[in-house]
N, C-alpha and C positions, 0 to 999 in steps of 0.2 A: 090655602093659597098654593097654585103654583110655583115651583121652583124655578127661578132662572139659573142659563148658563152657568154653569160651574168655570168659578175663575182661576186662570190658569197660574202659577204661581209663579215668577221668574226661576231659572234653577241659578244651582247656588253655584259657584267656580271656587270657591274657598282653597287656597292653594296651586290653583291652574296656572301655570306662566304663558300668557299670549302675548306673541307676537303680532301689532297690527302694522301693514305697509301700508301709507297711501301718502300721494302728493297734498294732498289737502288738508295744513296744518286743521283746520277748522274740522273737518272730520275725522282724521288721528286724535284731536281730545275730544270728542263729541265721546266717539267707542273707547276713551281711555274712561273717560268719567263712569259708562254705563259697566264695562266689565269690571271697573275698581269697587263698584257699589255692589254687585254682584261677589263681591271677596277673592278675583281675580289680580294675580300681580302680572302689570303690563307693561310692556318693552314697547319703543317705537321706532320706526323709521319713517322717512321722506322717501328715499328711491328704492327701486330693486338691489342698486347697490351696497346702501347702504343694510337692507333687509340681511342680505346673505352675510353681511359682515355682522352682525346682532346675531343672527342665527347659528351660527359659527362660534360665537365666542361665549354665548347665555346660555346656550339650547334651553327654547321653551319647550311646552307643551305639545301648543297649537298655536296655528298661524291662522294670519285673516288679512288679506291682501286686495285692494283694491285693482279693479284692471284696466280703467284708463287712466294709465300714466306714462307723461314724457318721458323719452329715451326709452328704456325698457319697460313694456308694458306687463301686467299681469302674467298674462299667459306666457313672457321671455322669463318671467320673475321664476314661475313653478318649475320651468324647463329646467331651469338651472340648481334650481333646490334639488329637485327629484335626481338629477347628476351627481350629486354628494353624497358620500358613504352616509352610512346609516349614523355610525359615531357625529358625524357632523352635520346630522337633523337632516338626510337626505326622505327619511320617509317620515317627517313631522306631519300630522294631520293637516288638513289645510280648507279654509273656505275662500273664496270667490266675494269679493259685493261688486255688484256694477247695476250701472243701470237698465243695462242690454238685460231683455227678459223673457226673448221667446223660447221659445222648446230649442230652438235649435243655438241659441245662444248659451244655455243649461246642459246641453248634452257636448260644447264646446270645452265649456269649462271642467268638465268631469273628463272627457278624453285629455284635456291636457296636463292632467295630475290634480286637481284639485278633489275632497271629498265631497265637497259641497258646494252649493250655491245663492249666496242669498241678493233678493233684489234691492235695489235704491230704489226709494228711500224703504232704510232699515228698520224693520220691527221688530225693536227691543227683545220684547221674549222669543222671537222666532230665533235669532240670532243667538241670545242667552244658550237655547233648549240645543240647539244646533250643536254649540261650542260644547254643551256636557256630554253629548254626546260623545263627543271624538275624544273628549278626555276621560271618557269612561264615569262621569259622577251625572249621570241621568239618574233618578229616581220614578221607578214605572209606579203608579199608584197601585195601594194592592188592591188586589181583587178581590169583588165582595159577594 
């Protein structure tokens, strides 16, 4: 028989502290549920305001910010992270989720500080593989 697709494995956060912003209680534990299962300890916020003040006071890891949001959207959110000394998370890793998903809304989100980008609606291991990345606990498969 043929082999199918090799399944990808979720990566593991075991220890990673992420920050996630978004206005949408519903999507704050949607990505609270998926990175705790993942062994991720996770922080939250509703605004950017609130964001920079968890950020400030917790310092995660990594961060993961939604970018339509009232009052201060995403892209004011990283502005003002990336403003902050290093001591107080101003170069935290950072992903992007929005819905916005063309090239040029991707190459938005990366000129305005963020490392990444992931689109709505979110797929779990892409997001997962994403977040180990910036926190360094990717696992490359070895080589055979």
């Amino acid at each position: 028989p043929v082999p199918g697709p090799e399944r990808v494995r979720p990566a593991e956060l075991h220890g990673v502290r992420v920050l996630v912003v978004d206005d949408e209680e519903d999507a704050r534990e949607l990505l609270r549920t998926l990175l705790e299962d993942s062994g991720a300890s996770v922080l939250t916020a509703g605004s950017a305001e609130d964001g920079l003040q968890v950020l400030r006071a917790e310092q995660p890891d990594v961060l993961v910010s939604d970018i339509g949001m009232p009052g201060t959207d995403g892209y004011g959110f990283i502005e003002r992270v990336r403003a902050l000394s290093p001591e107080q998370g101003g170069r935290i890793p950072a992903v992007a989720i929005t819905a916005y998903a063309r090239s040029e809304d991707r190459t938005r989100v990366l000129r305005a500080g963020f490392q990444s980008h992931v689109p709505k609606p979110v797929e779990p291991v892409e997001l997962l593989a994403v977040l180990a990345s910036l926190a360094g606990r990717f696992e490359t498969p070895p080589k055979s």
